[in-house]
Steps between C-alpha positions, in 0.01 A plus 500: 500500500467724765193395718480860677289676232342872540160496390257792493123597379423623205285789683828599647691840443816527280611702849458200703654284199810688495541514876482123510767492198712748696458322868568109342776659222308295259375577153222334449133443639292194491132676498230234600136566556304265684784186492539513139789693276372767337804733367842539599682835517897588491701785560486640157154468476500759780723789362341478213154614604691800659608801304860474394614773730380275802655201610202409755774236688707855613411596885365818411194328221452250805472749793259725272307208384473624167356165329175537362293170386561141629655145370226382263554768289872416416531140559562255258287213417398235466782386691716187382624268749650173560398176717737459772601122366568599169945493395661776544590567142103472447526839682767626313394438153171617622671857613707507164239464237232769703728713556468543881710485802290341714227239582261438795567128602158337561415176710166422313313812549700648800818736466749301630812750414655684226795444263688754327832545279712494764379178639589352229789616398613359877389206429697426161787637646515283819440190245802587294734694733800255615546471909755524697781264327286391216513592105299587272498346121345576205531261156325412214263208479444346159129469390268234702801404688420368864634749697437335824647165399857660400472695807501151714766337287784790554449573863494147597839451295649801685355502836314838442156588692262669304311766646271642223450490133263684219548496170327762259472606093837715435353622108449121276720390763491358884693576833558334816595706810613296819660557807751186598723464849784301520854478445475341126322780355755579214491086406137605509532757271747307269256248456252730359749573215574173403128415468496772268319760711633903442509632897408840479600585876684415837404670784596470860272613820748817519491572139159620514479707754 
């Protein structure tokens, strides 16, 4: 999450919200009222209470001040947001099935940060990207298989250090994705046939980029 959050009243003017949008290059507005989160407001929320002929973000709407109204008016609520302990997929799902790009990130009832999209889409892609001379396989798992246990068995054989795993639904099937180092990562990979497991792919660190 990103702990720097811009917050603003709800008594505030959609002139002073898109200044603060256009000063930060942000798109989106925590507004609070008294401590507590009240509404949030994004980008699109502000062109849209503009005429389409105005885009109130151009320097000539700003220097004319040609808002009208203030943030209560067009903010969404109530405002869904996530405890700062909770997974990160938590957060994801959460986005996904309400539709929004966004949450506030709260530490009991204080705004402790924000996390959108694009933090997440970081995230996931630091956890599977390979590094430097590492690769990156995906396979099959077979249903309730141990995933962690076969893991153990075929790097200790071959001298491999793992460096992450996650496994996820792939339709009525599973997949594993792991990054591996060492110099026995085709044995690796051998070994995955002959137990019977389909790899999918074989990346390496500059394969990806």
């Amino acid at each position: 999450m990103s702990r720097d959050v811009e917050v603003i009243r709800p008594d505030a003017s959609l002139s002073e919200a898109i200044r603060r949008m256009s000063r930060r290059r942000i798109r989106r507005l925590v507004i609070m009222d008294e401590g507590a989160i009240v509404g949030m407001v994004c980008h699109r929320d502000l062109v849209n209470a503009f005429p389409e002929d105005i885009n109130p973000f151009s320097p000539v709407a700003m220097d004319r001040d040609v808002a009208t109204g203030n943030v209560a008016a067009i903010m969404k609520h109530p405002v869904i947001t996530v405890e700062y302990d909770r997974p990160i997929e938590y957060a994801a799902r959460l986005m996904t099935e309400q539709h929004i790009g966004c949450l506030p990130v709260t530490m009991g009832d204080k705004l402790a940060g924000i996390i959108t999209e694009s933090d997440i889409f970081r995230a996931f892609t630091e956890l599977l990207s390979a590094r430097d001379d590492s690769v990156r396989i995906t396979f099959s798992l077979t249903e309730g298989e141990n995933l962690l246990s076969l893991l153990a068995e075929i790097t200790q054989t071959y001298g491999i250090t793992l460096l992450s795993f996650i496994s996820c639904r792939d339709g009525d099937g599973r997949l594993a994705v792991v990054n591996v180092r060492g110099a026995r990562v085709q044995d690796f990979v051998n070994e995955l046939w002959k137990a019977g497991h389909s790899v999918v792919s074989v990346l390496r660190a500059d394969e990806q980029r």
